[in-house]
N, CA, C and O atoms as a GROMACS GRO file, in nm:
protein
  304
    1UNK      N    1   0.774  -0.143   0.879
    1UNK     CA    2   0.676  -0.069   0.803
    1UNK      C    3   0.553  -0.157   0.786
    1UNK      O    4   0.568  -0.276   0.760
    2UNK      N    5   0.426  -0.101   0.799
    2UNK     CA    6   0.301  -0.147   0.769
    2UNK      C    7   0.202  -0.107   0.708
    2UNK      O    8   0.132  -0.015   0.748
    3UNK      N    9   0.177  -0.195   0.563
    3UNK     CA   10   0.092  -0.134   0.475
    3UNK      C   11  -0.056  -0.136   0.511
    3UNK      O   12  -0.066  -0.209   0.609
    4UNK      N   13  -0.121  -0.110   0.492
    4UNK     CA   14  -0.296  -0.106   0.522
    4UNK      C   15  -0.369  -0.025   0.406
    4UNK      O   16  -0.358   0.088   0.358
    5UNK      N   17  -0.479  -0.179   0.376
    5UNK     CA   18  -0.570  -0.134   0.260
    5UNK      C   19  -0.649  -0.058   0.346
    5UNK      O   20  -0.679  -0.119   0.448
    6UNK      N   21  -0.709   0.095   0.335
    6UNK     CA   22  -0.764   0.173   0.407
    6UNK      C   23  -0.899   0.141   0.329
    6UNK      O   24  -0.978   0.188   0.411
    7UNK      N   25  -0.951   0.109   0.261
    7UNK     CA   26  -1.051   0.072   0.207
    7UNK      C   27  -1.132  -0.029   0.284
    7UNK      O   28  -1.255  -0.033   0.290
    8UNK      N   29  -1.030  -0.125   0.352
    8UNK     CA   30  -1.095  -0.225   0.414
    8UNK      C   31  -1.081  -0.242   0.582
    8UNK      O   32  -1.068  -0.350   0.641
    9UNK      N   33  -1.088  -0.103   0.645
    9UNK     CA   34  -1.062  -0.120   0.765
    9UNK      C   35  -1.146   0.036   0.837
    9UNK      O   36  -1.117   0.133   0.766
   10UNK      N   37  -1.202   0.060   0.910
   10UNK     CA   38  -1.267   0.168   0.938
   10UNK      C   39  -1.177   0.221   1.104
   10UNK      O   40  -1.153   0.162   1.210
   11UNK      N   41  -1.152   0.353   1.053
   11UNK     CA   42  -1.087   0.447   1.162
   11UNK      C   43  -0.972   0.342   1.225
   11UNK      O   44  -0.975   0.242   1.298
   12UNK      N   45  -0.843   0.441   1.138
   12UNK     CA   46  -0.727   0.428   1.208
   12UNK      C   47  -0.702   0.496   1.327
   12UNK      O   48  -0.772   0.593   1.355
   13UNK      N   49  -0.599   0.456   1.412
   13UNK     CA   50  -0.589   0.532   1.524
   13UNK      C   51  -0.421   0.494   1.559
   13UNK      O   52  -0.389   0.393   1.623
   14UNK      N   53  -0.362   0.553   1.527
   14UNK     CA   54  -0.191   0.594   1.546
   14UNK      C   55  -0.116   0.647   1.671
   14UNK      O   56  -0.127   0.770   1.675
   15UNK      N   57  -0.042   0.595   1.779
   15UNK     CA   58   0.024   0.648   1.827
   15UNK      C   59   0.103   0.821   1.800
   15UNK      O   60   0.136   0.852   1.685
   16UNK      N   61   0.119   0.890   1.884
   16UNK     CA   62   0.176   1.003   1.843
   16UNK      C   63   0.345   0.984   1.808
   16UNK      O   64   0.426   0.936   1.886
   17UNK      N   65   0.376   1.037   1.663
   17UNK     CA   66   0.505   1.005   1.638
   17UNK      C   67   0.532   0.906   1.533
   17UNK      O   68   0.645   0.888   1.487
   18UNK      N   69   0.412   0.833   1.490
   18UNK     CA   70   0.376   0.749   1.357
   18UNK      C   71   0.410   0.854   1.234
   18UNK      O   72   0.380   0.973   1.228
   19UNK      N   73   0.500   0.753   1.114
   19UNK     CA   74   0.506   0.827   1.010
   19UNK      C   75   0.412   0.731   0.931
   19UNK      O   76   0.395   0.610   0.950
   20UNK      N   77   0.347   0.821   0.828
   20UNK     CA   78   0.214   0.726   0.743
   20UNK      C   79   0.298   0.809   0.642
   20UNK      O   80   0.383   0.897   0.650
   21UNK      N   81   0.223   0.725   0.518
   21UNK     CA   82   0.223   0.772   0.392
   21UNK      C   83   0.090   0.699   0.341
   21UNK      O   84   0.061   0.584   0.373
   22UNK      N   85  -0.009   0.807   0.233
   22UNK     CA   86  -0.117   0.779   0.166
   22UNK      C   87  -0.081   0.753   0.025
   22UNK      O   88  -0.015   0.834  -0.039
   23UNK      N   89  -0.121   0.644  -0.023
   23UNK     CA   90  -0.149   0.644  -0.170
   23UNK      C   91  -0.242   0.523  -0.238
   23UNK      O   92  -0.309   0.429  -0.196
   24UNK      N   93  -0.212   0.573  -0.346
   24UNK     CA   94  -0.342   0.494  -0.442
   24UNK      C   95  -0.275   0.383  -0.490
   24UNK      O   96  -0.153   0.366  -0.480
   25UNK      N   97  -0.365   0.296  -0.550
   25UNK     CA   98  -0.306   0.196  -0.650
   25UNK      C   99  -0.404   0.173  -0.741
   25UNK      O  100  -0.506   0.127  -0.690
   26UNK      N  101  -0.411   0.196  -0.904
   26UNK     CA  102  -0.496   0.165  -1.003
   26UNK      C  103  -0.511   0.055  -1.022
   26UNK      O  104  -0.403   0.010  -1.059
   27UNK      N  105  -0.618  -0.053  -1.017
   27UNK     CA  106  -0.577  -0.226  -1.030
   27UNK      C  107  -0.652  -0.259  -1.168
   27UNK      O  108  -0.732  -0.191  -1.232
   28UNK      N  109  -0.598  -0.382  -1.191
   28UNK     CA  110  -0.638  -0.415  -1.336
   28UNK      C  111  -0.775  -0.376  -1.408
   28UNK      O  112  -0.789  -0.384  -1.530
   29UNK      N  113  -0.869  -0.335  -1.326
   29UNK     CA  114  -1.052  -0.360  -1.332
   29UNK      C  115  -1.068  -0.185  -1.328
   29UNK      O  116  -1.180  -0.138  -1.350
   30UNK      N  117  -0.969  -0.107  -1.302
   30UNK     CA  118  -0.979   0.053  -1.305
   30UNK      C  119  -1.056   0.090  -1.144
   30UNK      O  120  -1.147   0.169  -1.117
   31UNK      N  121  -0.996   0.019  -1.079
   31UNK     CA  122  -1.078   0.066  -0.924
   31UNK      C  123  -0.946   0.118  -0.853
   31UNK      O  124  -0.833   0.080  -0.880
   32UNK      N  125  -0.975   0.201  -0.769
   32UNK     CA  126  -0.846   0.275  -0.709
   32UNK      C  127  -0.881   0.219  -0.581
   32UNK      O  128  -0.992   0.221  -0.527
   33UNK      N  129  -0.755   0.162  -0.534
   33UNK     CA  130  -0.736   0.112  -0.409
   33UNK      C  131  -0.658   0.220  -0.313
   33UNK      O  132  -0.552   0.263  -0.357
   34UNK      N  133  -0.697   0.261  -0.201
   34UNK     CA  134  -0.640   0.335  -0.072
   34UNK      C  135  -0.564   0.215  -0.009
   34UNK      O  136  -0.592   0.096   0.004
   35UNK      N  137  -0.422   0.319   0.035
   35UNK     CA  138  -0.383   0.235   0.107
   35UNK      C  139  -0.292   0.317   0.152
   35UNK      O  140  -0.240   0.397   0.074
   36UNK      N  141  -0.249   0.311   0.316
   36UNK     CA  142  -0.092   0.392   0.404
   36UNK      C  143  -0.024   0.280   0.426
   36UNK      O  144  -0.063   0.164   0.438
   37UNK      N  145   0.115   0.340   0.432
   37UNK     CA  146   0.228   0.290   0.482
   37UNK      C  147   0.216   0.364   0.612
   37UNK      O  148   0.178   0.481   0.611
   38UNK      N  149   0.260   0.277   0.769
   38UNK     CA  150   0.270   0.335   0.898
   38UNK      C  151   0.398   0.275   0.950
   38UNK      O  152   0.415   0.155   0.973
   39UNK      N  153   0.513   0.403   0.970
   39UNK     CA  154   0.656   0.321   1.026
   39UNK      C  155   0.592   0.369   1.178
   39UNK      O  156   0.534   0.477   1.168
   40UNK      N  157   0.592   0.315   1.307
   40UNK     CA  158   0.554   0.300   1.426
   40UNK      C  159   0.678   0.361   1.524
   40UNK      O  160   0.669   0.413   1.635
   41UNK      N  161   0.797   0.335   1.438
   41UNK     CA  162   0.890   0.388   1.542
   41UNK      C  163   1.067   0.409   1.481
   41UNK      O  164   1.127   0.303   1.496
   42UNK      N  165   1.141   0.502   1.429
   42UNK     CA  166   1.204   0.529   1.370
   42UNK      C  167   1.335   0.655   1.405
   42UNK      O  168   1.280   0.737   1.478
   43UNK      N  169   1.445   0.688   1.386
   43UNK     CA  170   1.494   0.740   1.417
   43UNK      C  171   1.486   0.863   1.369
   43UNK      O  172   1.470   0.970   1.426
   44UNK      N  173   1.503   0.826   1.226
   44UNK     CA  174   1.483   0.917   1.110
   44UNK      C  175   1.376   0.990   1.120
   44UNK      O  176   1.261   0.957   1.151
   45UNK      N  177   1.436   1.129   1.081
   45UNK     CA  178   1.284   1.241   1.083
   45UNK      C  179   1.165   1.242   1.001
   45UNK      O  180   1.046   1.257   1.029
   46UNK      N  181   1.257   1.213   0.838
   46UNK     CA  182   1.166   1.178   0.729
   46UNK      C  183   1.188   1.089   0.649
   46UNK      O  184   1.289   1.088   0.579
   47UNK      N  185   1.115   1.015   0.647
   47UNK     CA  186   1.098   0.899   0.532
   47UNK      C  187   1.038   0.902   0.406
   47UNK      O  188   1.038   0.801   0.336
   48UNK      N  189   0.968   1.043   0.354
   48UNK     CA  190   0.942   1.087   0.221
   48UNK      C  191   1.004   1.049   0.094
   48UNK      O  192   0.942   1.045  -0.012
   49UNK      N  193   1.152   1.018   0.112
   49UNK     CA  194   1.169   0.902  -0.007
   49UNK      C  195   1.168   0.824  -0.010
   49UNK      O  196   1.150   0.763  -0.115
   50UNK      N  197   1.187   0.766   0.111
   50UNK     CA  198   1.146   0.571   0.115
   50UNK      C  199   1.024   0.531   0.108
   50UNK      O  200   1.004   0.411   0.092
   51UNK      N  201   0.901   0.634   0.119
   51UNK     CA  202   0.785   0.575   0.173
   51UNK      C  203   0.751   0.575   0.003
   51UNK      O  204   0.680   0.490  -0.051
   52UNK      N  205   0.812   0.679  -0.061
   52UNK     CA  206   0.771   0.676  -0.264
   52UNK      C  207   0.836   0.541  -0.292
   52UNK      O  208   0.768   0.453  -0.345
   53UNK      N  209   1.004   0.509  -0.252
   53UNK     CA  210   1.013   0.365  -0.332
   53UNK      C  211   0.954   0.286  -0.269
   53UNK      O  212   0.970   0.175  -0.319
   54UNK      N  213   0.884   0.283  -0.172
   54UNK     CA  214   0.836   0.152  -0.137
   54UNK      C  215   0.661   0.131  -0.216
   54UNK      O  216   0.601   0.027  -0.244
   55UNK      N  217   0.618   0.283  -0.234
   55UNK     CA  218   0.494   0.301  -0.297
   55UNK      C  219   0.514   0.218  -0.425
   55UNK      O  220   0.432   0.134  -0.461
   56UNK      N  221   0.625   0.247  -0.491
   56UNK     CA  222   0.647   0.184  -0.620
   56UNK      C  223   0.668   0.066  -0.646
   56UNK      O  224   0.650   0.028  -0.762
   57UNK      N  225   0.713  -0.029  -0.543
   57UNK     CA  226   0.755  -0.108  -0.535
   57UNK      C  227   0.636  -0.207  -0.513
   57UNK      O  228   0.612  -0.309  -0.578
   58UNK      N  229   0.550  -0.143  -0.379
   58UNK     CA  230   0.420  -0.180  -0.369
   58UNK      C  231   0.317  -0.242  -0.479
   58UNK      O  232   0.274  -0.354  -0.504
   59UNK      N  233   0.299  -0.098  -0.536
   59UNK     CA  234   0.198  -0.081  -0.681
   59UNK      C  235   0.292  -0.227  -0.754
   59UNK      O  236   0.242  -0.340  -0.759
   60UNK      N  237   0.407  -0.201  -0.796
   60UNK     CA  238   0.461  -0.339  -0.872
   60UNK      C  239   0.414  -0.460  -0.813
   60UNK      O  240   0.333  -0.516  -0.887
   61UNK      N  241   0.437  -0.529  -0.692
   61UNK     CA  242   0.378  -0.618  -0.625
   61UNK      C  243   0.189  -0.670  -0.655
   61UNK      O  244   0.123  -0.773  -0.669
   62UNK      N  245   0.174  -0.544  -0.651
   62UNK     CA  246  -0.032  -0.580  -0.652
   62UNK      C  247  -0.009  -0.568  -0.778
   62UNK      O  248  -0.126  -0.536  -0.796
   63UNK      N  249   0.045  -0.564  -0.909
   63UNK     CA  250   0.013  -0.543  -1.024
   63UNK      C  251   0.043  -0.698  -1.099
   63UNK      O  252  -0.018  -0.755  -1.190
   64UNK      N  253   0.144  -0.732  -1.031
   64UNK     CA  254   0.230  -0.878  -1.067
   64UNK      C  255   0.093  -0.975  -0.980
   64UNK      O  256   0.043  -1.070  -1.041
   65UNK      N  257   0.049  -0.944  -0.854
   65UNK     CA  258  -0.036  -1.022  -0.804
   65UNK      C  259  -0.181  -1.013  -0.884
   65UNK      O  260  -0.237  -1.123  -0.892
   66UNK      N  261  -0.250  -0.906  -0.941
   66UNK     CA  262  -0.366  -0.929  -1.032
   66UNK      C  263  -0.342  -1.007  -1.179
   66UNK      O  264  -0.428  -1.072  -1.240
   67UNK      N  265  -0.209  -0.987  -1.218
   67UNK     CA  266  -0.204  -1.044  -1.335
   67UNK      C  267  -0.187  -1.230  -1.283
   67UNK      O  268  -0.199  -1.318  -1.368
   68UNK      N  269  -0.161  -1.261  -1.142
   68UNK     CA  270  -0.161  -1.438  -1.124
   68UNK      C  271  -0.262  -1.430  -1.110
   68UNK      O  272  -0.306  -1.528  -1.168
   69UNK      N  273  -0.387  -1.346  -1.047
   69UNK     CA  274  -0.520  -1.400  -1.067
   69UNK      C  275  -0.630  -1.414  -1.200
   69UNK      O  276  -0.724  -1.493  -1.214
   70UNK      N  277  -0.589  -1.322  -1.276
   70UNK     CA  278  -0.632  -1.320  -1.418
   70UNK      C  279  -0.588  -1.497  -1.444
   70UNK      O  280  -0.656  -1.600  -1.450
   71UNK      N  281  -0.489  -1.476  -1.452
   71UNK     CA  282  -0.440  -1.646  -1.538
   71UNK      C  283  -0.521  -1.746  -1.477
   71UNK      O  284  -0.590  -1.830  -1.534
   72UNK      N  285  -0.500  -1.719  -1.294
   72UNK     CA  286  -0.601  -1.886  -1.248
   72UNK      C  287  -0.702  -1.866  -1.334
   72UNK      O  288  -0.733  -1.952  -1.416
   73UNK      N  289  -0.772  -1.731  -1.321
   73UNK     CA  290  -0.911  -1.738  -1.339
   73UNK      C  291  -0.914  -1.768  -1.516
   73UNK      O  292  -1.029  -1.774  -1.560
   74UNK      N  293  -0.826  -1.783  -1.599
   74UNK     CA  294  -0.868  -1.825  -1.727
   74UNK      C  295  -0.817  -1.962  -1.732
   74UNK      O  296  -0.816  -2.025  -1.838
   75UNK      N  297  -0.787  -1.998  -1.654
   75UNK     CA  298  -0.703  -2.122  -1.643
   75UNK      C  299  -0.926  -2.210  -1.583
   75UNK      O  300  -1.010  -2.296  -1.612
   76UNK      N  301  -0.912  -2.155  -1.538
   76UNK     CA  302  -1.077  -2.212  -1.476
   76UNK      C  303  -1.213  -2.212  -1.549
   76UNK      O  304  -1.314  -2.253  -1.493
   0.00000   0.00000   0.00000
């Protein structure tokens, strides 16, 4: 699976048969970040619940990662 900040990359272009998933992430500063998940090649027809826990799991990750940059940055 491959995440991509869609914010920071102009025109995707996917093989036919790519499963994506779109979603947001609210970050500490109230800016909404774009971003897909792209599985490239899979057996499985749908991945609609894995692509939500991994969304969640995601969002947890960037949320734990803004709160280590808050600290450097008061640490500085």
């Amino acid at each position: 699976m491959e995440v991509i900040a869609t914010d920071e990359v102009e025109g995707l272009n996917f093989k036919a048969g790519t499963q994506t998933y779109e979603f947001e992430y609210l970050n500490l500063y109230g800016v909404v970040e774009n971003h897909i998940f792209a599985v490239h090649f899979t057996l499985n027809e749908s991945l609609t619940e894995v692509f939500k826990q991994c969304a969640e799991w995601y969002r947890a990750y960037l949320s734990w990662e803004d709160r280590n940059i808050l600290k450097m940055k008061s640490k500085n």
